[in-house]
C-alpha positions in Angstrom: 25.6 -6.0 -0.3 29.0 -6.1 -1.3 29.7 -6.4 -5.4 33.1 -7.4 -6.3 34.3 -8.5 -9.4 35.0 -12.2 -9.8 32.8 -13.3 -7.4 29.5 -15.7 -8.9 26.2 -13.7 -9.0 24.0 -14.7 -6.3 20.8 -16.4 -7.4 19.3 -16.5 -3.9 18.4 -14.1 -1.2 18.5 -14.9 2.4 15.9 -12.1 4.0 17.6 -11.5 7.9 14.2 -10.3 8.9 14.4 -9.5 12.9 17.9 -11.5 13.6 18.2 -10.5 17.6 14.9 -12.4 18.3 14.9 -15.7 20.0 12.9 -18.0 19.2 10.1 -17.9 21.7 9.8 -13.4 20.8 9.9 -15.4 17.1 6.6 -17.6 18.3 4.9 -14.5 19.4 5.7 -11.6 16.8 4.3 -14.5 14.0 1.6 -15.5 16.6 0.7 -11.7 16.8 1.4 -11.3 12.4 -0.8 -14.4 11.7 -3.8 -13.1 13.8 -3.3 -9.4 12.2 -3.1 -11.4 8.8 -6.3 -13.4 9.3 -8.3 -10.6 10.5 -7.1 -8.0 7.3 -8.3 -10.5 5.1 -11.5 -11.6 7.0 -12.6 -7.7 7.4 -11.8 -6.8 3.8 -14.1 -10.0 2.5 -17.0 -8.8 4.6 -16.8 -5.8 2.7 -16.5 -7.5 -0.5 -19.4 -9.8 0.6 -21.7 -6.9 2.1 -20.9 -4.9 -1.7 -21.7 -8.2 -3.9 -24.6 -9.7 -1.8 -26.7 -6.1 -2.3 -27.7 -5.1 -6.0 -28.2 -1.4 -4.7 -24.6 -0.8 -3.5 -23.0 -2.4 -6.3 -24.6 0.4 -8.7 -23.0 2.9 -6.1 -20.1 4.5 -7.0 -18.7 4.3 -3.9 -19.3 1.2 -2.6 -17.8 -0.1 -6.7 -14.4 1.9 -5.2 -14.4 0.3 -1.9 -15.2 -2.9 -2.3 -12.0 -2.7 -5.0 -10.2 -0.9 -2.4 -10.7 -4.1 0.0 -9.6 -6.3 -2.7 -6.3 -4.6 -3.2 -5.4 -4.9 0.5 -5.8 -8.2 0.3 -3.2 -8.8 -2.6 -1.2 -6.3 -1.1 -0.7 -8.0 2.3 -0.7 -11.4 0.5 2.2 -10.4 -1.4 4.5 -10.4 1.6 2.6 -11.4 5.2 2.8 -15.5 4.4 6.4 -15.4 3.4 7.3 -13.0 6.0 5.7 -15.7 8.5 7.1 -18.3 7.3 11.0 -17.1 7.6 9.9 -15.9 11.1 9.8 -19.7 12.4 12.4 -21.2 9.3 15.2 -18.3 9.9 17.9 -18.8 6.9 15.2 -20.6 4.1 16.5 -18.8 0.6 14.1 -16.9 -1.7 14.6 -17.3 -5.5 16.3 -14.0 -7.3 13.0 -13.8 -9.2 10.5 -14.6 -6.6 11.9 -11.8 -4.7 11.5 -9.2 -7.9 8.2 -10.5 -8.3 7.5 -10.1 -4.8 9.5 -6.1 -4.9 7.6 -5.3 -8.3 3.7 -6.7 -7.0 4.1 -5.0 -3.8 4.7 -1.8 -4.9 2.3 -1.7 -7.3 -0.2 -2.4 -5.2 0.7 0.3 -2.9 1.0 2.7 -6.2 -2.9 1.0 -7.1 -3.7 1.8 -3.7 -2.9 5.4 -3.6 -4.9 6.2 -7.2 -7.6 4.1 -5.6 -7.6 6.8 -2.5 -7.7 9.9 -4.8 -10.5 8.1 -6.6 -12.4 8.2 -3.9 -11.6 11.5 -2.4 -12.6 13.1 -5.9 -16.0 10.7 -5.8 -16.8 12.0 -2.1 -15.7 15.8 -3.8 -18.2 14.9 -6.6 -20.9 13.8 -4.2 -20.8 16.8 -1.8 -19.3 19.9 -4.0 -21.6 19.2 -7.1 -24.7 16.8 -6.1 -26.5 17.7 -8.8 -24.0 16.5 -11.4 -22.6 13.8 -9.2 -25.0 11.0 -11.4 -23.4 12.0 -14.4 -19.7 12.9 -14.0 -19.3 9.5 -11.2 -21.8 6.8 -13.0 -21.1 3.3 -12.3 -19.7 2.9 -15.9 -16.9 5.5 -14.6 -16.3 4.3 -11.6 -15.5 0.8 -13.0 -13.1 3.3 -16.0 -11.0 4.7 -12.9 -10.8 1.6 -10.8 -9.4 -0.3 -14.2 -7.0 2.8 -14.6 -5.6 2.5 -11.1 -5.0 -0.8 -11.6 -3.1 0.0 -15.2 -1.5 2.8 -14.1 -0.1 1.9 -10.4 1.1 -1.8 -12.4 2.9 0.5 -15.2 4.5 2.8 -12.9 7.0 0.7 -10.9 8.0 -1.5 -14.6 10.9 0.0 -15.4 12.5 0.6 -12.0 12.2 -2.8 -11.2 13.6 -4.1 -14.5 16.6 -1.5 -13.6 17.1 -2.8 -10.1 17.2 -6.6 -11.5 19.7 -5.8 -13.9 21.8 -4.8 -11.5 24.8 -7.5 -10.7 24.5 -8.6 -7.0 27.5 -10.4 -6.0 29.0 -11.4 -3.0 27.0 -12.1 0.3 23.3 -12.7 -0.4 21.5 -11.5 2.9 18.9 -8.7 2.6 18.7 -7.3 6.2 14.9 -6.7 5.8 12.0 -9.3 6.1 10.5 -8.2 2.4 12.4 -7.9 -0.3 12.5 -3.9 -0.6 14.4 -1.0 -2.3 16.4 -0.2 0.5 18.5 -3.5 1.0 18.5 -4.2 -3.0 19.8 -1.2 -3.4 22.4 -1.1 -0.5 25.5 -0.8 -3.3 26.0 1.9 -5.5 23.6 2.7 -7.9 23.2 6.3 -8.4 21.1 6.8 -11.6 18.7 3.2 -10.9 18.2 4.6 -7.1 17.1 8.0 -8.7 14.6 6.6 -11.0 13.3 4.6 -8.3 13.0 7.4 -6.1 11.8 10.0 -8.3 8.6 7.3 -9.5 8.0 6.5 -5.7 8.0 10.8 -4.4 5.9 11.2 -8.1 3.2 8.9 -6.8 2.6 9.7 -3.2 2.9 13.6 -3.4 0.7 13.7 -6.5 -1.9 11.7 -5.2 -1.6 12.9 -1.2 -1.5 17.0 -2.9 -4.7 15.7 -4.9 -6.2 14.1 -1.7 -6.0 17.0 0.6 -7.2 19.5 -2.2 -9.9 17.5 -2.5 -11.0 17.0 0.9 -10.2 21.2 1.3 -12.9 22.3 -0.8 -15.3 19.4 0.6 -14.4 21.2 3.8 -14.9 24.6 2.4 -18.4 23.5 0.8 -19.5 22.3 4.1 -18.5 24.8 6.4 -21.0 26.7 4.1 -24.0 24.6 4.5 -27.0 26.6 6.8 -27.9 23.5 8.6 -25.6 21.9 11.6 -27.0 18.7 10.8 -26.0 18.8 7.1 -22.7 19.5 8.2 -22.4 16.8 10.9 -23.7 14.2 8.2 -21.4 15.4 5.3 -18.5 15.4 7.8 -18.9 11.8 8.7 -19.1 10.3 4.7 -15.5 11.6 4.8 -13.9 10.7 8.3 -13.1 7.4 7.9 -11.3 7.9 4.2 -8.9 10.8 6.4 -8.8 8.4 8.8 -7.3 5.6 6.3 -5.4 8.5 4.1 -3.5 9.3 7.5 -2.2 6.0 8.5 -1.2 5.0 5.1 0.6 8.0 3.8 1.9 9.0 7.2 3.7 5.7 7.2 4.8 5.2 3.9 5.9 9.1 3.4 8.2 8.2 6.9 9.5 5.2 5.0 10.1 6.3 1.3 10.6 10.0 1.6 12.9 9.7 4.5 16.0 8.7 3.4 17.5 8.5 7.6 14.6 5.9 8.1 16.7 3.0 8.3 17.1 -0.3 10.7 15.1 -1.4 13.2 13.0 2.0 13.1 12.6 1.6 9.4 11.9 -2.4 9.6 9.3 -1.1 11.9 7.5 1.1 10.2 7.2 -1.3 6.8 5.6 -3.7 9.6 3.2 -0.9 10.4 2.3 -0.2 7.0 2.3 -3.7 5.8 -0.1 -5.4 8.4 -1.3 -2.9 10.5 -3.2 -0.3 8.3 -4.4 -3.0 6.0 -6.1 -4.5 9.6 -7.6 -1.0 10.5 -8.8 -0.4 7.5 -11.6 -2.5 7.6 -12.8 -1.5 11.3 -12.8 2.2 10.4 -14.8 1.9 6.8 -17.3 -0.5 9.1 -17.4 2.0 11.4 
């Protein structure tokens, strides 16, 4: 965006979204978005359901952080997946200056909720394996519920003030955002030097604290099985943790590509938000049914 001086501060955003499309690839891609929409939310409410209809895995620690976990894709996908729809077949409908904040500020702290949400589980599955004995006491129900409400606090906290810095910012001239969510990259397309670095240094905090946390984590479970005597041990402790390396590799390989790339950009950038957006939240729930 261009910012000149003596120009009226735009008030609305126009989101470009995917501008070469016609309007029949338009009918598809939100044909395609829709489907991927309704299935995300349907798998993530089974597991909801399957947690809260049984008394026994609600008073399992794991089962508390997963159904959570389902919960937060949910919002996280409803945050952006409708409107993002809805521009695909009305090209050119503004979004208010603060529903677009509000939309920038919940996204992102979902994402940051999600990625405490992941190292809580990777340090329950390191609790359950490493130390089984103690596992009852350090990871009770009454701390699971603790760490999901910190996640929550902390991932909402996190992204406050770099939000409030990019509002304050004065956007004048043309309103289009060449994106389809309102993101950092096209609200920050003018110069901004010390409100880009805050937002950049939060973002890089988050993901390589929680991903270096992650992988230590999952190392030593690795290291505790290898040493098990019995090949059938290590078969089953192997396959408790697959399916959270499996989600742990979709979702920070494409958010790391994203946020800690600055050359992702453009179509190849726009495509990788789409990945990250709707298509991990839908795998998600086929590889924790799995």
């Amino acid at each position: 965006m261009n910012m000149t001086n003596g120009t009226s501060p735009v008030t609305k955003f126009i989101l470009l979204g995917f501008p070469s499309l016609g309007r029949l690839s338009r009918t598809l891609l939100c044909a395609l978005l829709s489907s991927a929409y309704a299935g995300t939310v349907a798998g993530n409410l089974s597991i909801m359901w399957a947690v809260l209809g049984d008394l026994r895995l609600q008073r399992l620690p794991i089962y508390i952080l997963l159904g959570n976990f389902a919960w937060v894709e949910i919002v996280y996908v409803t945050t952006t997946v409708p409107k993002m729809l809805f521009d695909l077949m009305n090209p050119g409908v503004p979004i208010s200056f603060l529903d677009c904040f509000v939309q920038f500020y919940v996204f992102f702290s979902m994402g940051a909720t999600e990625c405490f949400l992941l190292s809580t589980m990777a340090l329950d599955r390191y609790l359950a394996i490493c130390h089984p004995l103690l596992y009852p006491v350090l990871m009770s129900p009454q701390i699971s519920w603790v760490l999901v409400a910190s996640s929550w606090l902390v991932g909402f906290l996190r992204f406050m003030m770099p939000i409030v810095l990019i509002s304050q910012l004065s956007f004048c001239g043309p309103n289009t955002l060449d994106h389809f969510i309102c993101d950092r990259g096209p609200l920050l397309a003018a110069p901004a030097p010390w409100t880009e670095q805050t937002f950049s240094t939060t973002t890089c905090l988050i993901i390589f604290s929680t991903i270096i946390f992650i992988l230590t984590s999952y190392g030593l479970i690795i290291r505790a099985v290898l040493r098990l005597p019995a090949e059938a041990k290590r078969q089953k402790a192997f396959s408790t943790c697959t399916s959270q390396l499996a989600v742990v590799g979709l979702f920070y390989g494409s958010i790391m590509v994203t946020y800690v790339n600055p050359a992702a950009s453009g179509s190849s950038g726009k495509v990788v938000t789409l990945f990250y957006m709707v298509g991990t939240p839908f795998l998600n729930p086929l590889i924790y049914s799995l």
